[in-house]
C-alpha positions in Angstrom: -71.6 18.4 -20.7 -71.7 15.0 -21.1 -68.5 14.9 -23.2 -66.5 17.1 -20.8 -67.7 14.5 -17.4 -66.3 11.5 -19.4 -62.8 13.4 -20.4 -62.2 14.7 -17.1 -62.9 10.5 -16.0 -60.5 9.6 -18.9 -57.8 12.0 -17.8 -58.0 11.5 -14.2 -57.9 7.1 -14.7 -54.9 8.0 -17.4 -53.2 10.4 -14.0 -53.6 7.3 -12.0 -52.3 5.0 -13.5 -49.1 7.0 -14.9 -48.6 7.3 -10.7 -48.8 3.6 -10.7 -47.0 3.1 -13.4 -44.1 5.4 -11.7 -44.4 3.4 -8.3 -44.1 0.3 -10.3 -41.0 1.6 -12.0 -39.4 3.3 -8.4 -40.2 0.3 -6.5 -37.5 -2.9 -6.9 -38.2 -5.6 -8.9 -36.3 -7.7 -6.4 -35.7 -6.5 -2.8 -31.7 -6.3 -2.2 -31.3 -9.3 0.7 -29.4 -8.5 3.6 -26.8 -10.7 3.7 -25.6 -11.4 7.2 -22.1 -12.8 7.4 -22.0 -16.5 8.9 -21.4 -17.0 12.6 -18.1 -17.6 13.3 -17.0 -21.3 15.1 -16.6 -20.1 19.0 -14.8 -21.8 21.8 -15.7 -20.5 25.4 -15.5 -21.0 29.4 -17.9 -21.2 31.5 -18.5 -20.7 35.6 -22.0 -22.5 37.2 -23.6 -23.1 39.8 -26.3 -26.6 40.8 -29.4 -24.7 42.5 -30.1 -28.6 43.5 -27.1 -29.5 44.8 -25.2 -26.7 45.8 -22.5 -26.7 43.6 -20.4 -24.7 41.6 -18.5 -26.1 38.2 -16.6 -24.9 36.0 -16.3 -26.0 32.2 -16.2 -25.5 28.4 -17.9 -25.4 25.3 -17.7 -25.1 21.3 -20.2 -23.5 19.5 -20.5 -24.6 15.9 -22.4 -22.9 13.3 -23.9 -25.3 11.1 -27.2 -23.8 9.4 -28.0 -19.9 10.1 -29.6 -19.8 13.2 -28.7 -23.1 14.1 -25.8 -24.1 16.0 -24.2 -27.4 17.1 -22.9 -26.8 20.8 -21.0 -29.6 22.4 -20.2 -29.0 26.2 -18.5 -30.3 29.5 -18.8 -29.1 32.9 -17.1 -30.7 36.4 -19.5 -29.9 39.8 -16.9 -29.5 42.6 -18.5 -31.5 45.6 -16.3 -32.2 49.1 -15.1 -35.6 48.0 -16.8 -36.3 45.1 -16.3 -34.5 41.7 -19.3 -34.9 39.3 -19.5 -34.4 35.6 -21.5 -33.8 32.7 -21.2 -33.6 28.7 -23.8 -32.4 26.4 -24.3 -32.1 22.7 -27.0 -29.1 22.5 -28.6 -27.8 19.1 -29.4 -24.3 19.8 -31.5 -21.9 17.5 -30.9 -18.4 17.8 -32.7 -16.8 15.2 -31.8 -12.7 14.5 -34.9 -11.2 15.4 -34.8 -12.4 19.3 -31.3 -10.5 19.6 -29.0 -12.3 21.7 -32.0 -14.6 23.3 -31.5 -18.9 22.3 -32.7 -21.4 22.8 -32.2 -25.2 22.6 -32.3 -29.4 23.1 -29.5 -31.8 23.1 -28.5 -35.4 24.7 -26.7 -35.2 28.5 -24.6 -37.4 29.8 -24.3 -37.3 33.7 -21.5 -38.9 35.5 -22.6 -38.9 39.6 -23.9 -41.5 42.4 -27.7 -41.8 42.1 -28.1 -44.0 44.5 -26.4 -43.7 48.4 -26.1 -47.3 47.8 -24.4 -47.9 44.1 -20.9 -46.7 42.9 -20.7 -43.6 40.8 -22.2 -44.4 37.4 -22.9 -42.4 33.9 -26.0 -42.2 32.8 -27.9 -40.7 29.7 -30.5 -37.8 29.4 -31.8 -34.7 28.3 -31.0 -31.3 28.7 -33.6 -27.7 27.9 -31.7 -25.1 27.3 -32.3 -21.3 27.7 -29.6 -18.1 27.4 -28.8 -14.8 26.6 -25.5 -13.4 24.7 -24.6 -10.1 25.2 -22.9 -8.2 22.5 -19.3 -7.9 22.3 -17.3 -6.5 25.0 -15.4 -3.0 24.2 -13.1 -3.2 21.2 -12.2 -7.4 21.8 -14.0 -9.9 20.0 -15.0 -11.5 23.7 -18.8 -12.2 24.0 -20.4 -12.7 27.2 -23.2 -15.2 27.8 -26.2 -16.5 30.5 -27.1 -19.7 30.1 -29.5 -21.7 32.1 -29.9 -25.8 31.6 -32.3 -27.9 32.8 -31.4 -31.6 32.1 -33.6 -34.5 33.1 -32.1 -38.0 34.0 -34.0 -40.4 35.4 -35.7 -39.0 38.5 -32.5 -36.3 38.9 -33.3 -33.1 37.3 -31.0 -30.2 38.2 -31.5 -26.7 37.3 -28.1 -24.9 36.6 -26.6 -21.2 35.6 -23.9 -20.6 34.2 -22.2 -17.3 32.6 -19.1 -17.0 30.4 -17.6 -15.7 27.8 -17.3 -17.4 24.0 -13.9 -16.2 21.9 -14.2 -16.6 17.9 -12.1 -19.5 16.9 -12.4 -19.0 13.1 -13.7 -15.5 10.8 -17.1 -17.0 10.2 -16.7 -15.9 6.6 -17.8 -18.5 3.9 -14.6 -18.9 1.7 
């Protein structure tokens, strides 16, 4: 009896490991890597509008893809007052990783052009900007994607909060040649 309970062990640790042994063999050695193709260097326009102030803008931006998810994204925008026009450049880095979709989100350097005082001349001055937004996917069969895009940027004691929407166009294929 005794030989028959240690065979029936032997056999049934030799069954299990010949289904290991099979797993081991099924299963990859190395997982295949999705590759996903390099963003492609965008240029796009934008629409805005100041909650602050009260103003709309209008403006432009490149976005540049420089390590997957980050991207380099230089920007202008011009706030339409009655008789003075405002402006504003910034140099964002945004991340966007895959997994949030189209959510990013970001930091860069502003650089406001306005009168901050009633009493001095217009002036520029340096700051800040937070960055927040959400691209949609492209739209029907162009290679047009739409974007939402809220910026807070911090100057001094001036701290707008500003929305903007508008669409980015792919400048180059983003293929890596």
């Amino acid at each position: 009896m005794t030989r028959i309970l240690v065979c029936l062990i032997a056999v049934s640790l030799c069954g299990v490991q010949a289904v290991d042994a099979q797993r081991t063999v099924r299963r990859p050695q190395h997982p295949a890597r999705i590759v996903s193709p390099a963003p492609p260097l965008e240029f796009g326009v934008r629409g805005g509008y100041d909650f602050d102030e009260n103003l709309g803008s209008a403006g432009a931006q490149i976005r540049i893809p420089l390590a997957h998810p980050i991207q380099l994204v230089p920007s202008g925008d011009v706030f339409f007052a009655d008789a003075r026009t405002q402006w504003q450049i910034n140099t964002d880095l945004v991340f966007r990783p895959l997994a949030l979709g189209g959510l990013y989100g970001g930091v860069g350097a502003a650089f406001v052009s306005r009168e901050f005082d009633a009493i001095e001349p217009r002036e520029t001055r340096a700051g800040y900007n937070l960055v927040a937004g959400l691209r949609g996917n492209r739209l029907s069969s162009t290679s047009v994607n739409p974007f939402v895009e809220a910026r807070w940027t911090a100057v001094d004691d001036y701290s707008p909060f500003r929305l903007t929407l508008g669409v980015d166009v792919p400048v180059t294929d983003g293929r890596r040649r």
